[in-house]
C-alpha positions as CSV (number, residue, x, y, z in Angstrom):
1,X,-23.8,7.1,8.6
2,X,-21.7,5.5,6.1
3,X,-18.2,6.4,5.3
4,X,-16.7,6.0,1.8
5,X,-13.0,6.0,0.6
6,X,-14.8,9.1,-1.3
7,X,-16.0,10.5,1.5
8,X,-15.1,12.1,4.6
9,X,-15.4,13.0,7.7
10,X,-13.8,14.8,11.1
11,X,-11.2,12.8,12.5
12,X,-11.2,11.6,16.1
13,X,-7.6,9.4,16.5
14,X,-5.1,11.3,14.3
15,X,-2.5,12.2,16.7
16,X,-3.1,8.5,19.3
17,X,0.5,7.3,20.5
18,X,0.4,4.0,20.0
19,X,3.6,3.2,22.5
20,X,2.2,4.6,25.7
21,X,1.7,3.0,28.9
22,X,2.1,-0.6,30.1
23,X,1.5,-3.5,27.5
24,X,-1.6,-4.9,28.0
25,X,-3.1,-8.4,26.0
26,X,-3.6,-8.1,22.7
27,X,-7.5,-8.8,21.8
28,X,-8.1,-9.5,18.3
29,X,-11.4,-7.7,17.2
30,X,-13.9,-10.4,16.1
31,X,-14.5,-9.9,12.4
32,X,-17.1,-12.0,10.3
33,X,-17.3,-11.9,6.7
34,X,-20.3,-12.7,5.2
35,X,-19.9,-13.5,1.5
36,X,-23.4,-12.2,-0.1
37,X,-22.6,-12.1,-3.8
38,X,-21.9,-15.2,-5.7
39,X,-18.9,-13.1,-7.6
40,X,-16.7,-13.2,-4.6
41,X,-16.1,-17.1,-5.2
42,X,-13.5,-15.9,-7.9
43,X,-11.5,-15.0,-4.7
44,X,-11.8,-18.0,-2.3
45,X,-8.6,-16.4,-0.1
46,X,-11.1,-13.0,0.4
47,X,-12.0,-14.0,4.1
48,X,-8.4,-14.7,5.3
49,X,-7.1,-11.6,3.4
50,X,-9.6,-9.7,5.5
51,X,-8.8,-11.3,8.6
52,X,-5.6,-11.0,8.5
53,X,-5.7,-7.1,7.2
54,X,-7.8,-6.5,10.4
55,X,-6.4,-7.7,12.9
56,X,-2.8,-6.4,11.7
57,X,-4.7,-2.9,11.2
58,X,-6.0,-4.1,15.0
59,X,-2.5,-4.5,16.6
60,X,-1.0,-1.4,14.7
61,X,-3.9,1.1,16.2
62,X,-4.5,-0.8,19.6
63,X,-7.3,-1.6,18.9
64,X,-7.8,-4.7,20.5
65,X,-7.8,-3.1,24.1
66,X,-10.5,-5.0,24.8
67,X,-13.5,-7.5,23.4
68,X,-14.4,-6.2,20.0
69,X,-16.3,-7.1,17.2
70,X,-17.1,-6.3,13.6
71,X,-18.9,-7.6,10.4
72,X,-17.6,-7.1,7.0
73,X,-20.3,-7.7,4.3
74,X,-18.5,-9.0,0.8
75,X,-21.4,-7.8,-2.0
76,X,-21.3,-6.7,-5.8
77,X,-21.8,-3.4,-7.4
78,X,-25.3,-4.1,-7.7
79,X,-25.4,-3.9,-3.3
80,X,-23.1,-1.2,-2.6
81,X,-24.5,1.0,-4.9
82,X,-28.1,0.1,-2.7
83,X,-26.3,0.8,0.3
84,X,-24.7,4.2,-0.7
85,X,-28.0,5.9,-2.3
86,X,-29.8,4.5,0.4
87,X,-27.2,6.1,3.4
88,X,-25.5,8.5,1.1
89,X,-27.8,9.6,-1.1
90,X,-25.3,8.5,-4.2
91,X,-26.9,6.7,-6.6
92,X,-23.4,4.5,-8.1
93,X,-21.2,1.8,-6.8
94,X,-18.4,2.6,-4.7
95,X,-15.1,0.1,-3.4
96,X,-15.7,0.5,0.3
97,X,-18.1,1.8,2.9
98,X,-17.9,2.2,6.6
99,X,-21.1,1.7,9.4
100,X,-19.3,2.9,12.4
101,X,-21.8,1.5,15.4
102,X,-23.0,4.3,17.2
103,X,-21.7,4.2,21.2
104,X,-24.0,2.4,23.3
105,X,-26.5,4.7,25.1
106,X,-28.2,4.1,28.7
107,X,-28.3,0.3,30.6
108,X,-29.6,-3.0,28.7
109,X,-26.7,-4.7,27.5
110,X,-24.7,-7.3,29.4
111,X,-21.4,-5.9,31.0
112,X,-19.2,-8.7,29.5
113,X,-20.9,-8.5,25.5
114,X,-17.6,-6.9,23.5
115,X,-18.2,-4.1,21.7
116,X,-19.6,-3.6,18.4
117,X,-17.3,-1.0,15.9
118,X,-19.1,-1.3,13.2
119,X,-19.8,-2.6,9.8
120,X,-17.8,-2.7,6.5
121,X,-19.2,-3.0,2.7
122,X,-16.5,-4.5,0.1
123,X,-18.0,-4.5,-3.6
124,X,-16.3,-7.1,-6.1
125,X,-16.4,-5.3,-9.4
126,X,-15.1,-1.7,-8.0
127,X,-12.7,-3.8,-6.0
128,X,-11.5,-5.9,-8.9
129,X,-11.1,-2.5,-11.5
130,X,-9.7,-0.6,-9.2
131,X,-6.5,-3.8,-8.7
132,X,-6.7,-4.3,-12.2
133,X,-6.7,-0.7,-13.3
134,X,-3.8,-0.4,-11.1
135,X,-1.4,-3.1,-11.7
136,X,-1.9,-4.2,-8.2
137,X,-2.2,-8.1,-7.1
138,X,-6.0,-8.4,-5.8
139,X,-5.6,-9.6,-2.3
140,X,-3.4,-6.3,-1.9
141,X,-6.1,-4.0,-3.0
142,X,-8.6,-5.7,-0.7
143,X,-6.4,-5.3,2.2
144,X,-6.2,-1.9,1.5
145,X,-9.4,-1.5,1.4
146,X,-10.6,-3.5,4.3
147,X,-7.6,-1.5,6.5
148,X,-8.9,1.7,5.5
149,X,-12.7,0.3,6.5
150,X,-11.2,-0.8,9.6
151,X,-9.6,3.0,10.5
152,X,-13.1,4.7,9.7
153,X,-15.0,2.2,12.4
154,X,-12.5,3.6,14.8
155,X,-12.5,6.9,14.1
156,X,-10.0,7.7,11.7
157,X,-10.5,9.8,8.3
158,X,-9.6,12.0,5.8
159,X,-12.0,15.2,6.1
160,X,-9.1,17.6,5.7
161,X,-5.5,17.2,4.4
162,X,-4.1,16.9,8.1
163,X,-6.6,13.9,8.7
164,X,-6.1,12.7,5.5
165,X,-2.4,12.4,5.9
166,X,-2.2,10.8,9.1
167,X,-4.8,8.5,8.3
168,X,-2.5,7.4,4.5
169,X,0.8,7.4,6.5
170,X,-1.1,4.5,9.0
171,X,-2.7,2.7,6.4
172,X,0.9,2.6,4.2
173,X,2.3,1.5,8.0
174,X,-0.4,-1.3,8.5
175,X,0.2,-2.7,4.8
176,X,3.9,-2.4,5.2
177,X,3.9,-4.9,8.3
178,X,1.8,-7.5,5.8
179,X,4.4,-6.7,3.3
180,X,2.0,-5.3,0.6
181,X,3.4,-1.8,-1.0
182,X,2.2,1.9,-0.6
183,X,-1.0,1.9,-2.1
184,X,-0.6,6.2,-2.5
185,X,3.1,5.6,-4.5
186,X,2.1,6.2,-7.5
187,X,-0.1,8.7,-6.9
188,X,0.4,12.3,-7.6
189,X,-0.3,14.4,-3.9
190,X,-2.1,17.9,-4.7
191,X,-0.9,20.7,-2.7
């Protein structure tokens, strides 16, 4: 099931310490991004934004405890608004949506493959309104959003205010370390 910046969901990593224990190697998850809308060619940096938002998003959450992998799909209002009446059951366009991979189940697989979290939808136009709506500079909106993708594939969300907190005060850490601003500053909390 999908999982939309609109949406969400119970979460399962809230409260992880992430300065516990011995210091292991750091495994960057695998992340492709497969431009399938002819828009996203107004962006050529889109792929290395994304990396690089991952795999900071990666190191802050410790992630990359082991072989990973993920795919993040860059499509157009036209997709994402396929893909969220289709797993949703909304019939409009949305910035983001999360596939976490479900955990595998039984024997099959081989013992080394790395493990799949998931899948991440990106839509241009949404993506491009909501920078420009916003003052902000592109590439940081689309970290943003492919940070807060990132969190949902690994179990983070913002079902109730506790989860949604936690979940804002990582994503405002993660951005901070790639020196992009609080995304939530100029937004008024409701209490």
């Amino acid at each position: 099931m999908p999982i939309s910046t609109a949406d969400r969901a119970p979460g399962k990593n809230p409260g992880r310490n992430r300065n516990s224990g011995p210091m292991a190697p750091f495994v960057f998850p695998m992340t492709e991004v497969l431009v399938v809308a002819e828009c996203w060619q107004a962006e050529p940096d889109a792929e290395a934004v994304i990396q690089r938002a991952i795999a900071a998003a990666a190191q802050m959450t410790d992630a990359g405890d082991g072989e990973a992998e993920l795919a993040v799909m860059l499509t157009d209002d036209a997709g994402i608004r396929t893909l969220n009446l289709n797993w949703r059951g909304i019939d409009k366009p949305t910035n983001v949506l999360s596939f976490p991979a479900l955990p595998p189940t039984g024997a099959g697989g081989p013992d080394d493959a790395p493990r799949m979290l998931g899948d991440i939808a990106i839509a241009y136009e949404t993506t491009r309104k909501e920078a420009d709506d916003e003052q902000k500079p592109f590439d940081h909106h689309l970290s943003h959003l492919a940070v807060h993708g990132f969190l949902h594939l690994i179990g983070y969300d913002h079902e109730n205010d506790d989860d949604a907190e936690a979940m804002e005060t990582l994503e405002q850490e993660i951005l901070a370390q790639l020196g992009i601003p609080d995304p939530y500053a100029d937004r008024e909390r409701m209490d």
